[in-house]
Structures are given as C-alpha cells and as structure tokens.
N, C-alpha and C positions, 0 to 999 in steps of 0.2 A: 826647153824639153818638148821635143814630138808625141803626143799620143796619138793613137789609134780612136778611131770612128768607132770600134767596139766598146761593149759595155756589156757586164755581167747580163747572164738571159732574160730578158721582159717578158709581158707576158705578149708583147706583140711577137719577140721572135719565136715563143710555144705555142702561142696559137696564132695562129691567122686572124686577121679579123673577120670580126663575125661569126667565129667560133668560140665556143664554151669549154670546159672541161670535160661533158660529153661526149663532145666532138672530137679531142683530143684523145677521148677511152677507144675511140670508136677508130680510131686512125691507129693505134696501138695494138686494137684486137681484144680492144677490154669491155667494150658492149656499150650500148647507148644512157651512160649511166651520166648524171650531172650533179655539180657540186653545189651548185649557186642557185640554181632554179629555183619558183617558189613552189612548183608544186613537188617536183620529185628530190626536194634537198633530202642530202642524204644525211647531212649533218642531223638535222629535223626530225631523219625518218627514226635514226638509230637512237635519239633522245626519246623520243613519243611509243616506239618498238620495242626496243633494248631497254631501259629503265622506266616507261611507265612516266613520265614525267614530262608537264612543261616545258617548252625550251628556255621560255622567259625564270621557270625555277629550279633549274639546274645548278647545282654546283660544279667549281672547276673541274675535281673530280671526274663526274658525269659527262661533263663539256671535254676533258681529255678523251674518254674512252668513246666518246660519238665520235669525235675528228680523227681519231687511230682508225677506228672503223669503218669509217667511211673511205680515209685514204686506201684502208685495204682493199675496202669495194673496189677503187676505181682501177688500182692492178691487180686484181684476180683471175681475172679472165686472160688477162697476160700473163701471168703464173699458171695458170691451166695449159696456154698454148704453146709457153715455151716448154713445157715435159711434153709434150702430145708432139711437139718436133723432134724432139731428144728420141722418144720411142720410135717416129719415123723415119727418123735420118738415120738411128744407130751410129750415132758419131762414137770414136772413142771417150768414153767420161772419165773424170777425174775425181776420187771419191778421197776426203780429206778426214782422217779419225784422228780425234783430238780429246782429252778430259778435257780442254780450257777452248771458249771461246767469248771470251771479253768483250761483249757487242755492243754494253752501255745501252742508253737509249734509241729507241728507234724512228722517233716520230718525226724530229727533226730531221735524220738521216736521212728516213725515208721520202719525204718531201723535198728535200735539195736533191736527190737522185731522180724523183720524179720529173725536176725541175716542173716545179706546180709551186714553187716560195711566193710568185708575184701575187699566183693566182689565190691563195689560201690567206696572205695577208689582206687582200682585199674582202671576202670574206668573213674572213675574222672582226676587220673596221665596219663590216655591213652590219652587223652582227652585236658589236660593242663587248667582243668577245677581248678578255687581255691574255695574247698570245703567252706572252713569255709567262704570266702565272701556271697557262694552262700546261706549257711544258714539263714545267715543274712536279707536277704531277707523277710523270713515268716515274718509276725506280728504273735505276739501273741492275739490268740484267745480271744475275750473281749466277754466272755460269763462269764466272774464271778467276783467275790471282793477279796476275802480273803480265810479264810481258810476253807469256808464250801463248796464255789464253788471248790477247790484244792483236798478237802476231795473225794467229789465227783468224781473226775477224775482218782485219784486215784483206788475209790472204780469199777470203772467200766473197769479199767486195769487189778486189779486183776481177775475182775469175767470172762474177756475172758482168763488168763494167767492159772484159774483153770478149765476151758472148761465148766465153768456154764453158763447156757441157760440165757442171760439177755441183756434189753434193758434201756437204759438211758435216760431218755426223758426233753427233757430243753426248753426254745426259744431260737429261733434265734435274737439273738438282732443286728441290723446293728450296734448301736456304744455299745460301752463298757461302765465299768464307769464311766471313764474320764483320759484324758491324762494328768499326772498332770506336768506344769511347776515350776521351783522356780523360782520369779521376784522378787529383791531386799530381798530375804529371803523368801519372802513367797508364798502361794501355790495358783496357778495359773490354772484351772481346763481350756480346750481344750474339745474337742469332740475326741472321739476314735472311727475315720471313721476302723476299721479294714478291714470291708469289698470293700475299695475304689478301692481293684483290687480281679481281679477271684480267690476264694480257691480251688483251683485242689482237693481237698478234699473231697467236700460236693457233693453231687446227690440227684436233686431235684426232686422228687416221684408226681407231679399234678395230676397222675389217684388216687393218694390215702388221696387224699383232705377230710376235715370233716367238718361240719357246727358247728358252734357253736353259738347256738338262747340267746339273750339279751332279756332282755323284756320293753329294751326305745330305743328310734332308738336317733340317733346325727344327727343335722340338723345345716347348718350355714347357714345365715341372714343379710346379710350386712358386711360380713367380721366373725360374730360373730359365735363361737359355743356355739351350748344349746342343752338339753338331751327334747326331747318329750317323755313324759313317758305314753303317749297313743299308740305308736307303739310300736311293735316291728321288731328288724332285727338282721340280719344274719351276721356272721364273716366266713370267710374262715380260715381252717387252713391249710396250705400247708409244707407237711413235708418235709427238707431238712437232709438224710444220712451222717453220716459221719464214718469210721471205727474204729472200737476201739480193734485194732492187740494183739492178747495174745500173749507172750515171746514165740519163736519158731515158730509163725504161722498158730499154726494146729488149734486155733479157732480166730475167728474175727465177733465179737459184734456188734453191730450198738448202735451208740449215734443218737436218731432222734429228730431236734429241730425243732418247728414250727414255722413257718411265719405269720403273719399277714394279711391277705386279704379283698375283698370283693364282692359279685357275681357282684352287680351293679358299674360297675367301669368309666360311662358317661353318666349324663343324658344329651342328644341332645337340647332337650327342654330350659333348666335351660342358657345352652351353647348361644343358638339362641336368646334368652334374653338380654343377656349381662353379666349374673352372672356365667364368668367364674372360680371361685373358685368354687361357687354350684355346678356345672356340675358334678366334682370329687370329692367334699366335704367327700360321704363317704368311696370313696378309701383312701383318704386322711387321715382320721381319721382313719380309720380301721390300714392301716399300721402302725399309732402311735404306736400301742398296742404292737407291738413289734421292737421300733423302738431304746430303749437304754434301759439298766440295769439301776434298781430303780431309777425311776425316783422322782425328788425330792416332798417327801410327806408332806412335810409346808403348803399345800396348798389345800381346797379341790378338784381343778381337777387333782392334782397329786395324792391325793390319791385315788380318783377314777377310775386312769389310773392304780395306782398299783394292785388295787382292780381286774381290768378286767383281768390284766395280767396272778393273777393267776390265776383264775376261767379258760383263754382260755388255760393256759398251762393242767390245771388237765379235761378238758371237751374233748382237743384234744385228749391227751393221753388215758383217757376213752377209748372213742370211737375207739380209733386203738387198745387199748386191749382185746376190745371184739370184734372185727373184727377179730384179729388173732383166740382167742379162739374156736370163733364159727368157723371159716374156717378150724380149725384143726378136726371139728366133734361134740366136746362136746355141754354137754345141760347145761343150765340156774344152776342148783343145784350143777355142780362140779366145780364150778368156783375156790370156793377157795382152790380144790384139786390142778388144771391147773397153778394155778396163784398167784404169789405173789408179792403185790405192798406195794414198802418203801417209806414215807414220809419223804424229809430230810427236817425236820425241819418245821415249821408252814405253810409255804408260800402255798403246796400242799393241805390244811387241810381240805379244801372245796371239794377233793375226798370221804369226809363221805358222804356228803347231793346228793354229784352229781352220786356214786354208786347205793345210794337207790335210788334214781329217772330215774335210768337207770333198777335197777330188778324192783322197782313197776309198772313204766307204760307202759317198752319196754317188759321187759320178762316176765309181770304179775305175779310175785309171791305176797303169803302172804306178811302182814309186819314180821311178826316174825321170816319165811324162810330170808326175803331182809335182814332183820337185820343182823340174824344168817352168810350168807355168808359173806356180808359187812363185817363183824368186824373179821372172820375168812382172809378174802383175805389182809386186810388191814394192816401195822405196822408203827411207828411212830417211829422220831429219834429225839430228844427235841436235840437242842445244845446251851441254856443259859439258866443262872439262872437270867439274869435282866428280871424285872417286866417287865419292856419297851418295852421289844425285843420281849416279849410274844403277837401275834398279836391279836388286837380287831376292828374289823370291825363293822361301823355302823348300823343297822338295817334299817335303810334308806336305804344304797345302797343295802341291799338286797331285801328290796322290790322296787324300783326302776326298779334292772339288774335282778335279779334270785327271783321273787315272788316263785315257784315251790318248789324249793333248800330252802327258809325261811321257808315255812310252811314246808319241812320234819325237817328241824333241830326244830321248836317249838314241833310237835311231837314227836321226839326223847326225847327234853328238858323234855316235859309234863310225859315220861313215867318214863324217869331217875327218876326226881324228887319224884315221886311215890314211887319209890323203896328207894330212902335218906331218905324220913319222912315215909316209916316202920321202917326202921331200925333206926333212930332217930328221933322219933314222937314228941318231943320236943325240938327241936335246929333248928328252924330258921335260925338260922346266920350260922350254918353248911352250909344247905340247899339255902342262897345265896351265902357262897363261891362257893360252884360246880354247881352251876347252868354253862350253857351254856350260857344264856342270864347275861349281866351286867344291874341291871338298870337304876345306877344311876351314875353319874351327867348323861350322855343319854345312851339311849338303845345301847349295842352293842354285837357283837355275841363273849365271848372266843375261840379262836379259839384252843388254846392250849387242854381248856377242850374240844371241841369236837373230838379233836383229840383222844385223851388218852380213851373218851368215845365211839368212835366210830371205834378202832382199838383192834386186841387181845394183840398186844405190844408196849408199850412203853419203850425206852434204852436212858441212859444217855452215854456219850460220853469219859468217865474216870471215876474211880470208886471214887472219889471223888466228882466229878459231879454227879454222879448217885445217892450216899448214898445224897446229898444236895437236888437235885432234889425231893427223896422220902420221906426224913424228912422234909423237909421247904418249897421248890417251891410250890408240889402243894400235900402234906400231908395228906389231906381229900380225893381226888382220889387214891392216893397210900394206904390208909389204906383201900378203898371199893374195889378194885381191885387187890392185894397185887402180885396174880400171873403173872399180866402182866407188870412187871416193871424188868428189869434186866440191866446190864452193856456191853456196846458192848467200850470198850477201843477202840480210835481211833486207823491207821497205816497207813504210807507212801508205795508206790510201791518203791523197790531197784532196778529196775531195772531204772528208771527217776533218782532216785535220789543219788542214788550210782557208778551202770553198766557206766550210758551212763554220770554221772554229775561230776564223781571224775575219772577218766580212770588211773591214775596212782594205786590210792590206791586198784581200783577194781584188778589191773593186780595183786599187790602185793598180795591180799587177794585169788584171785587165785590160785599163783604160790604153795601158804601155804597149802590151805585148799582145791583148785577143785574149778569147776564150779557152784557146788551143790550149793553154798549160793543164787543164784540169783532168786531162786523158791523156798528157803529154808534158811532163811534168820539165823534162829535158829543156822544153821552149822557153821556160824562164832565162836561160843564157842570155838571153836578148835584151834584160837590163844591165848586162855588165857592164856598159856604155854610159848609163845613167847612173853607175855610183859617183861619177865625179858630176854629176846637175844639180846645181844647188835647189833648182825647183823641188825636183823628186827626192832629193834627200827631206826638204821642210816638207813633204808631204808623206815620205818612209816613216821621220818619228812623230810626223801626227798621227797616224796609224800607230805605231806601237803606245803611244799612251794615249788613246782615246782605247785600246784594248788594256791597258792598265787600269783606265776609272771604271770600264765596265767590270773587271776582277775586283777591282778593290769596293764596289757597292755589292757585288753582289755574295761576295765573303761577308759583307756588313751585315746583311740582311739572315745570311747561314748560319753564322756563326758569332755575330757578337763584335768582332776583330776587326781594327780601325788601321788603316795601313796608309801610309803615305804615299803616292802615288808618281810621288817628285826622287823618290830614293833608291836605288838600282835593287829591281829585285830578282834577289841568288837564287836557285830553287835546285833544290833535290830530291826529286820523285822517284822512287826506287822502293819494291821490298827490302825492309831492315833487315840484313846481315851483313856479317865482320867484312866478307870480301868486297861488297858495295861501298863499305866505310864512310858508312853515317859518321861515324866515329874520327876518322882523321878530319872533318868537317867544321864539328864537333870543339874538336881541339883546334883549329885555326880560327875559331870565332873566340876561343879563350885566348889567345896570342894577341887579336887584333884589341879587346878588352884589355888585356894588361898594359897594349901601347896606348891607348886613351887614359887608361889609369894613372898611369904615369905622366905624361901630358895629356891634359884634357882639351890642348886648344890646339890640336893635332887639326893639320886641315884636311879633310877625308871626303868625301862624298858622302853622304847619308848610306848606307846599305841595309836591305831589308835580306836577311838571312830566313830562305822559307822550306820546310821539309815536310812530307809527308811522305806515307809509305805506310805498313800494318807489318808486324815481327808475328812469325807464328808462334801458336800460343803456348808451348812446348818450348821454344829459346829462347831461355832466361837472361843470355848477354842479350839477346838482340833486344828484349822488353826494357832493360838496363837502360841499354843507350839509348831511346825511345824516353825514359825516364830523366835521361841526364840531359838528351836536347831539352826538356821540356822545364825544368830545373837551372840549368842554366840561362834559356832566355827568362825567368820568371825574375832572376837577378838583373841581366843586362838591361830589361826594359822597365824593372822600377830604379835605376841609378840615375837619378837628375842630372849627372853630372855627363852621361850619357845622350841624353835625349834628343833626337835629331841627327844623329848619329851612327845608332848601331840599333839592330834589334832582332829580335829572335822570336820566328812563329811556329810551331808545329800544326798542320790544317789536320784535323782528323778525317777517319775513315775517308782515305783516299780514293780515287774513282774515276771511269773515264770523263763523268764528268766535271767533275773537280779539275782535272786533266786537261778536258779542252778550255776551259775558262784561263787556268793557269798558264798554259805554255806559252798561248797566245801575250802575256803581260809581261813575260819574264824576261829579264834582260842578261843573264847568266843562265849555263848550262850545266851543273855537276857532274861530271863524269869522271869517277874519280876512284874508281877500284883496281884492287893491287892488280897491276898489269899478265897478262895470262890469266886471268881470272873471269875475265867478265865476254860469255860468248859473242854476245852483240853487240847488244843494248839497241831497245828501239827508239825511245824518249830522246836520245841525243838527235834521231833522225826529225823527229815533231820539232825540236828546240830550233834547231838550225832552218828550216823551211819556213820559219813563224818568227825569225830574225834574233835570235837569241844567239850569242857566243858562247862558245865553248871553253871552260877550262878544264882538263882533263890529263889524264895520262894516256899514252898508246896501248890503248887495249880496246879487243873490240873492234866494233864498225867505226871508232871514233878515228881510229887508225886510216880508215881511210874516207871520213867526213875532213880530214885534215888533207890530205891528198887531195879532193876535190877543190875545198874552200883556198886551197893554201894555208901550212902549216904559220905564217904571218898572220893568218885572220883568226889564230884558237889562241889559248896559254896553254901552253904544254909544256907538263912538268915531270917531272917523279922518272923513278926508276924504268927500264923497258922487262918485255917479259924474261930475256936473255940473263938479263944483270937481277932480278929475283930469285930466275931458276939457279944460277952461278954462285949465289950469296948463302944458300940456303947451309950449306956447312957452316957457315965461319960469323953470318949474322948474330950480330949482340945488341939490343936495343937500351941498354945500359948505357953502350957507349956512346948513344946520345942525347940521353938523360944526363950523364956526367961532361960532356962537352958543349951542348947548347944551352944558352943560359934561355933562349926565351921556350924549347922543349922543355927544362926541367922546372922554370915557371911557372907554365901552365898547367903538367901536370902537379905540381904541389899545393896548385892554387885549388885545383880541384876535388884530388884526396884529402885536404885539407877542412871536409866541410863546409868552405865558404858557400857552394852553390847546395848543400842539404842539410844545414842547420835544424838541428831536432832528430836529425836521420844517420846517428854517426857510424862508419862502414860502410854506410850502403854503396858505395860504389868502388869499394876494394875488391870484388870478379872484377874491375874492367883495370884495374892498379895490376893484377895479378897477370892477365890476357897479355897487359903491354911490357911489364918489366922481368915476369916471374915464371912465363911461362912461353917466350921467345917471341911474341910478337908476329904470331905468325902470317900474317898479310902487311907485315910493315908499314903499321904507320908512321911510325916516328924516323923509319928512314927518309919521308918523304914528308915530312911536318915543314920542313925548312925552308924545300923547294917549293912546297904549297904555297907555304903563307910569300914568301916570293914570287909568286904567280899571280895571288891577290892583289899584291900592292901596283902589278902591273894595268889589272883592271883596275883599279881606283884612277892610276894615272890615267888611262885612257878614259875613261869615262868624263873627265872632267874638259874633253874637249870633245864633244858635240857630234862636230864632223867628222872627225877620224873616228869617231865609235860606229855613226850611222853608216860612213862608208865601209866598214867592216862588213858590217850586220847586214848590207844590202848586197854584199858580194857572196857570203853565207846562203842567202835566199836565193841568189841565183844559182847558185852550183852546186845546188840540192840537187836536181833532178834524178840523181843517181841512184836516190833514195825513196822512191816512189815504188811500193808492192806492185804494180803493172810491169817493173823489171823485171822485178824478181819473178813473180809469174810468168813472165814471158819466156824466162829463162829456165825455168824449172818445166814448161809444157815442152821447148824445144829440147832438152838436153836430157829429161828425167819420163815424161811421162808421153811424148811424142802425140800429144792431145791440140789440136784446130779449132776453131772457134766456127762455130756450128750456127751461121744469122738466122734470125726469123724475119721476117717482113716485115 
C-alpha cells in the first residue's frame, strides 16, 4: 500500500515556525492575542480574571471555562470582522429559523475548526492539565431532540466552513428536553438544567432587543393564570451569540437564539398588597416561553405555550433580519434579492403571515408587491410524511395572540382559493384539501399548507421522501405548484463526525488520500483501490477497535456498563417511536434468544445489541418498549447459558455526545423503519462514514446510502414503501403469528411474562398494537426477513476480511453524504447565496 506524505494538520503546518498562536490570531484578523505565553496566557488570565482563583487551584470545572474562554478570545476578532464584511460586501445572506439546533458540545469542535488541536495539546501537557477530563465538563447544548435539531447544526457548520454569509436563529431554552433516567427498566424524564453554570460561549446582545406584541396579556389571580384577551402586551426578545467556526477559521457565523423577557418586570403596587407572585407574574410567564424545549402539548396550555414559542422565535428573528437589511442600505423591494430565509420544518411556518404584516403596514407596500417578495424571500424544508407531525393550529389562538397575522393568512387563504376553483371550478373537495384553513371537526390553520403556499420552495429531505411528499403528502399543492418542489438529500459535517469523532480512521484516511477529504468529503473515493490491500485493511479494523476500547472505557467510567469489545456492536440510535421500530429490534433479539435456548452451542459471533434514544414523555407505547428493551436484556444478560454470546444494553439519556463516542465503535447500522416512514434519517449517514454496515430497509436516505455503497455492501430487508402502501387493505398480522413458528415464539415468550416476572400485563399495549389492533408499521411482516438479515451479518462477520472490505467501501462512497453538498445545493438551487471570503 502507497501512502501519501500528508498527515493530519501539525502545528508546523498552522503555524509557521516561529510563530505562536498569536501570531496565528494575528494572520486571521483576530488581534495580537496568545495562548502559551507566560506573560499574556490567556488561559492564566481568565482563571486569575474570571474566577478569582489560582491556576495551580483550579478545578476542572474552572480549567474548562478558562480554555472555552480563551479559545473564544482568540476568534473574536474574526467574528467581529467577518459580520463587519457581511455589512460591507452586502452579499445575499442566508438566514436559517429552526426550534432545534443539536450542537452538543463545543469546545472540542471549536478547536479542531480552529485547527489549534496540536497547539492546545501541547499546552494542556505544559500545564499538566488532563484534557479529556476537562472536556467533560461542557454539557451538552439542550437546544434540540433528534435529528432535525443535529440536521440543523450541522447545516450551519457547513455554511460557515463554505464562507456563506448565514445566520442560525433558534431559542434559547434554559432546560433541554429532558434528562432521561432508566428506573427499574424504564424511562425516567429529569429537567435538563444545562444552563446551571456560565456557557463561555454565548454573548448576550440587550442593545439589540425586539418587542414581540401579543394580542391577550397573562394575568394571575390568586395564584391562577388566565389569558385577558382584552389587552394586549409585549415580550422582549433578548439575543444571546453564539459562534459557529468554519474549518480553518477564516469565517465564523453566528447561531443567535432568543430569550424570553418582559419590559414590565415588578409591579410595586401588586407587591405592597401582598400579591407577591402578581408583582412578577409577567416576568414570570414571559420567561416561560423560553424556558424548556416542547413543552408537553396534551394539554391546552402547553399547546398554547408551543404556539407562542414559535410565533416569538420567527417575529424575533423577523425583526433582526430586517434590522440588518435595512442597516446595510437596502430598500423594502430588494429584500428577497438581499435575503434568504429557510424554514426547517413547520414549526417557523407562521414567517408567511408575520412577513406580510411586517411589508404591509411597516414598509407599506402593495399586497401583491408584499406577496411577491414574501414568497420570493422565503423557502420551506418539509421533514415528515406523518399526518400528525404536519402542524395545525387552532383558529382560536390565533385570534386570541396574533388577530393581524389571522386575517392576512384568511386573505391569502381567500385569494389562493380563487385561483383552485378557476382551475378546478368543480371539485370542492379538491379546494378543501388545500385550503389553509381546516374546518372541520374545528377551525384550524394547515400550517404545512401555508407554508408551501407562501414560499418559492418547498424540498423533501431524501429523494424518497420527496417523490412521497409530492405524490401523497400533499399532491394537490405539488401538482398547482410543480416548480417549487425539489430534493435537497440530507448530510452530516465530517469534520464532528469523522475529523474530530473517529481520530484514528481520520489519521489513516489521511495518511492515504491527504487532507482534502475534510472539505471535500467526495475525495475519499480514492481508497476504493485499497479495500482489496491487506495492509490497509489490518490497519481499517485497527482503527475500528481501538475506537471500540475507547467507547467501551469510557461507557465504563459513565455508566457502570462492562462491554466486550471483541463482539459486534449493533446500535440503534433513534427517538423512540413505533415507526422507527425499536420494537421489530426488539423482537429479533427475542428470536435470536430462542435459537440459543434451544441450542446453546449455536456458533454465533458474540453480538452486543446497543440502543438508546428518549420516548416523549406523553407515548406510553413508546415508554413501553423503552421498558421492554430494558427487561428483556436484564434477562438475556443474566442467562449463563448465554454469556459471551448475546446481550442487550440500553445507554441512557442519549446525546450528541454519546453519539460520537458510539458511532465511531459500531460495527452495525439499524435502519429499520417501516419503509415510507422515515424522511431521512441522518445517523445512517455518521454510521456509514465511520465504517459501520448497514442493515436496513429502503426508506429514507438509506435508499440511496445503498445506491452509493452498493446494495451488496448493506442487508436489505423488509417490505418497500410500494408494497406497505399496497398491503394496507388486506394486511393481517395474525397471519403471521399463526404461520411462523419463530414470530409466534417470540411473541408468546414475551407476553408470557418471562421477561416481567412480578409485572403481569404490563406489556399487553404492545400484544394489543401488534395482533389486535393491525400492526400498523408492520412488524411482524418483516420479523422474518429481519431476523434473516441478521444471520447474514453473523455470517459475514465471522470472516474478517470480507466484513473490513465491506466497511471500507461504505467509508469511501460516503461522500455523498457530507452537509457541504447538501449546502452547496440548496445556496445554488434554493437561495441563490455565494460565498462572501475575508482575508
């Protein structure tokens, strides 16, 4: 095998010799600042400054928040001068509104973006500081869920890592969306105080506050709150910076998420009374509004809370993007030259109504000018095909909060409709699918539709998803609109997920091919020559399991949890629900358990069966199956007759970083939701880049990770979306309880009490889901081919090199899957946005 003369960045090739880290600020435009010096360490300064404290008696803690600190110091000044070029150039920007932006930790991030790794381990060894404890220290960021807040994070790495002018805009939620424990098996939801200590991080902006006007004021009464819908009041939205480092440094973004306020924050009066909760009532409520992610909506003032949330996330953002606009020079009619705003996903969607109402009665245009920009400025990013997910808000809260915002969306509705019954003057029922308005069982606003109506773009998230989206979802708007509907396949950042989360496989991929992959993720093509080199293969799986024993110590240390390191580990990272199908998982591990039970001297590979994921606290299946993973492994891995064999772990409160420790070790991919179900999925993209196989069904971007890889390098199993959609009359999942004997096994083994002895019924919802009430994401249609899929990877696994050469073809033919695509793709085709260099 040939390698390359390159090697991951030194710090000979970030600095020069004879240059320091100052030197290095100073060549970036971030000022004469240094890291190492003994008189101006900054590390030093902000221990002795900032806490008041020795550096010699410092805790890790402390010693985190100086090295955040400090890191900041040294791109600030490059965060200053890359907005101060944005305001001079006037490039068109790209402004990203999101509830979720899953950013995990930043410290490490930030420092392999810096490419400053060499220079801050040296350092730290000067120092006798122990990095990886001091890591440890950050929380991760509880500003998202899953994979749409991650999606986000991503997307906004890329756009400063391609020097595209763009801002991220989210809240600030003080808790996350929950810490989840597991108690006797099941899941145990905590608050996720993240911000309980200072994020060196964030810079909080009060001169550039925005009102955001309600139209009920919240009043409490005795303890009680109630909405008076004869006032109105005011919210404050207070932005809090945070940086978002592009690979190398030379551009740095801003992610701005807003806080919650209130201008009235003591009434004295109310106080002198005695009604000391009144006094502060509506600071008190006010800060709710951004007080935790989704808050739970069972209930009508939860969903009122969520309601207000987004209105204050897309009315804040508004308003600071036509703050910048206008301050850059422009007028009212070039907006959507200047500007381009991406909705991820519904939650923003209420940017149609809140645009028009900001050109109609701030900037006085026509309606048909307001329009015309509006829906030019504006694009949309759908990321489900469940009905559910698709959001409808009631017509009540909008005339309640936002009477203004209701009557331009009836307007809108009144004109659309106009134009459905020209073109279909007799189909009614056409003309109440795409209405804006639902009316019935109650009035409520589509938000989906007004989205796709009141944007130039609409994109699906996999091209599977998309063609679903445009045929079925929502088919009557896709066939009146045809040109605004396209594919924006999701992608991961390789620099989080690869560079800085797998460091042996990055070095090796290196050594092979250069550094180019890291910005260019495509370049990896270049070992597909090297999966038949026996060198590089003994050095591919010394890389995957030296990132095995680093998962499996540092699970030890987290958690308690003793893993073998030598046994193929399966992993399922997913939010818990039926369509993700924990649960067909679930029951293929019951299947593989009955065949050991039955013979025990089965020759198998070891396999480590690993899941995590959080059920909201509201789905009682999803909590279930969460409890029956947890239940069933407590039996498989105390059976001695087992051991060495089989086992079953559930990792709590899952996380990005849980996430990059894990991917990195796994040797299996689960993808495995009922086909047309699952828009993307990103995790399959991290699996496959980080040498992991896939078994899965075609749904999704898996659909076309198999297209890349070759449908030979995954197991692919199960029904397609065709033959779901086809089945849905005539499917009986009885019929194969009463015809497979190892189907009807497993589940008798399990309703049976074996796996909750002491707990009898408790898992008759999930007996009821699969036999009684139709099964509707078919498991058990696809139990068979599953666990047939499995025994394919057992076989392959137990030969070495056909596994490695698999997994190292996987790794190369990723590149497809790199958010820099997807970005690329979305500035040329979506928001017509350049990449704006500084110096």
């Amino acid at each position: 095998m040939t390698r390359r003369a390159t090697s991951p960045p030194s710090p000979e090739k970030i600095l020069p010799e004879g240059e320091g880290v100052g030197d290095l600020a100073a060549r970036y435009g971030c000022g004469p600042v240094k890291f190492t010096g003994a008189e101006d360490a900054l590390y030093e300064r902000r221990l002795v400054f900032d806490h008041v404290v020795d550096p010699k008696d410092a805790g890790p803690r402390e010693q985190f928040e100086a090295v955040a600190a400090a890191i900041r110091d040294v791109l600030s000044q490059r965060w200053v001068r890359t907005q101060q070029e944005y305001d001079r150039a006037n490039p068109k920007q790209v402004y990203y509104l999101s509830m979720e932006f899953l950013i995990g930790r930043s410290l490490a991030n930030n420092i392999t973006n810096l490419m400053l790794s060499p220079v801050v381990d040296a350092a730290a060894r000067d120092r006798g500081l122990k990095l990886a404890e001091l890591l440890e220290q950050e929380p991760d960021a509880g500003l998202g869920n899953g994979g749409l807040g991650r999606l986000a994070a991503c997307f906004i790495e890329s756009l400063a890592t391609m020097g595209i002018p763009a801002v991220g805009y989210g809240l600030r939620y003080d808790y996350g969306i929950f810490r989840q424990e597991i108690r006797n098996g099941s899941q145990v939801e905590h608050p996720d105080h993240w911000l309980s200590r200072p994020d060196p991080w964030e810079v909080v902006r009060p001169n550039e506050m925005v009102e955001v006007p309600l139209g009920s004021k919240f009043e409490s009464h005795g303890g009680m709150i109630s909405v008076d819908r004869g006032q109105a009041m005011n919210l404050l939205g207070i932005p809090y910076d945070r940086p978002v480092v592009g690979y190398g440094g030379r551009t740095i973004n801003t992610l701005r998420l807003w806080q919650a306020a209130t201008p009235d924050v003591f009434d004295f009066g109310e106080f002198s009374g005695g009604d000391f909760f009144g006094a502060v009532a509506d600071r008190v409520l006010a800060e709710t509004v951004s007080r935790v992610l989704y808050p739970d909506d069972s209930t009508p003032r939860g969903r009122s809370l969520r309601f207000i949330q987004e209105y204050f996330l897309v009315s804040c953002s508004l308003a600071d993007i036509v703050s910048r606009f206008l301050r850059r020079g422009n007028d009212w009619p070039a907006l959507a030259d200047k500007v381009a705003v991406q909705l991820n996903d519904t939650h923003p969607a209420m940017a149609v109504a809140e645009l028009m109402r900001i050109l109609l009665d701030r900037a006085k245009l026509g309606w048909d000018e307001a329009w015309d920009v509006t829906v030019r400025t504006l694009a949309y990013t759908n990321h489900t095909l469940l009905p559910e997910a698709l959001e409808k808000w009631p017509v009540e809260l909008f005339e309640s909060l936002l009477p203004r915002q209701l009557e331009i969306i009836f307007e809108i509705n009144r004109r659309f409709l106009d134009t459905v019954r020209a073109a279909h003057p007799d189909d009614e029922a056409k003309v109440s699918r795409m209405s804006l308005i639902e009316e019935a069982p109650a009035r409520q606003v589509r938000m989906a539709n007004l989205a796709i109506v009141g944007t130039h773009s609409t994109n699906g998230v996999a091209a599977i998803h998309s063609e679903l989206l445009r045929t079925k979802t929502v088919a009557d708007l896709a066939a009146m609109f045809p040109e605004r509907f396209s594919n924006k396949t999701n992608g991961v950042t390789p620099r989080r997920w690869l560079l800085l989360a797998n460091p042996d496989l990055a070095k090796l991929l290196t050594e092979v091919v250069g550094d180019g992959w890291v910005t260019d993720l495509s370049q990896l093509k270049q070992i597909v020559p090297h999966a038949d080199d026996a060198a590089f293969l003994d050095d591919f799986l010394a890389a995957k399991r030296a990132a095995k024993v680093r998962f499996v110590d540092w699970i030890k240390a987290r958690d308690g949890v003793a893993l073998d390191p030598d046994s193929i580990f399966d992993t399922q990272i997913k939010r818990i629900h039926e369509y993700k199908r924990q649960l067909l998982n679930v029951l293929q591990i019951v299947v593989s358990y009955n065949r050991l039970r039955a013979n025990p001297s089965l020759e198998v590979p070891p396999r480590t069966f690993l899941f995590a994921g959080k059920a909201a606290p509201a789905y009682h299946l999803a909590k279930l199956i969460v409890k029956l993973i947890n239940d069933v492994g407590t039996v498989v891995n105390n059976d001695s007759n087992l051991r060495g064999k089989l086992r079953v772990e559930f990792l709590p409160n899952y996380s990005v970083t849980l996430a990059e420790r894990l991917i990195p070790a796994s040797d299996v991919s689960e993808q495995i939701s009922t086909a047309g179900y699952e828009a993307s999925g990103t995790s399959n993209m991290k699996f496959m880049m980080n040498g992991a196989l896939t078994i899965g069904t075609r749904d999704g971007a898996t659909i076309e990770i198999a297209e890349e890889a070759g449908e030979e390098n995954l197991f692919l199993f199960g029904l397609t979306a065709e033959q779901v959609a086809g089945s849905r009359g005539w499917y009986d999942p009885r019929w194969h309880y009463e015809h497979e004997e190892e189907t009807r096994r497993a589940l008798d083994l399990i309703f049976s009490g074996h796996f909750n002895r002491g707990e009898a019924g408790l898992f008759d919802p999930i007996r009821d889901a699969l036999l009684d009430q139709g099964d509707y994401y078919m498991h058990l249609a696809d139990l068979t081919s599953y666990a047939s899929a499995q025994s394919r990877v057992s076989e392959l696994y137990a030969d070495p090199k056909r596994w490695g050469r698999k997994a190292i073809l996987n790794v190369a033919r990723s590149g497809k899957f790199s958010s820099d695509r997807t970005i690329a793709e979305y500035a040329e085709s979506i928001w017509g946005a350049t990449p704006c260099p500084l110096d």
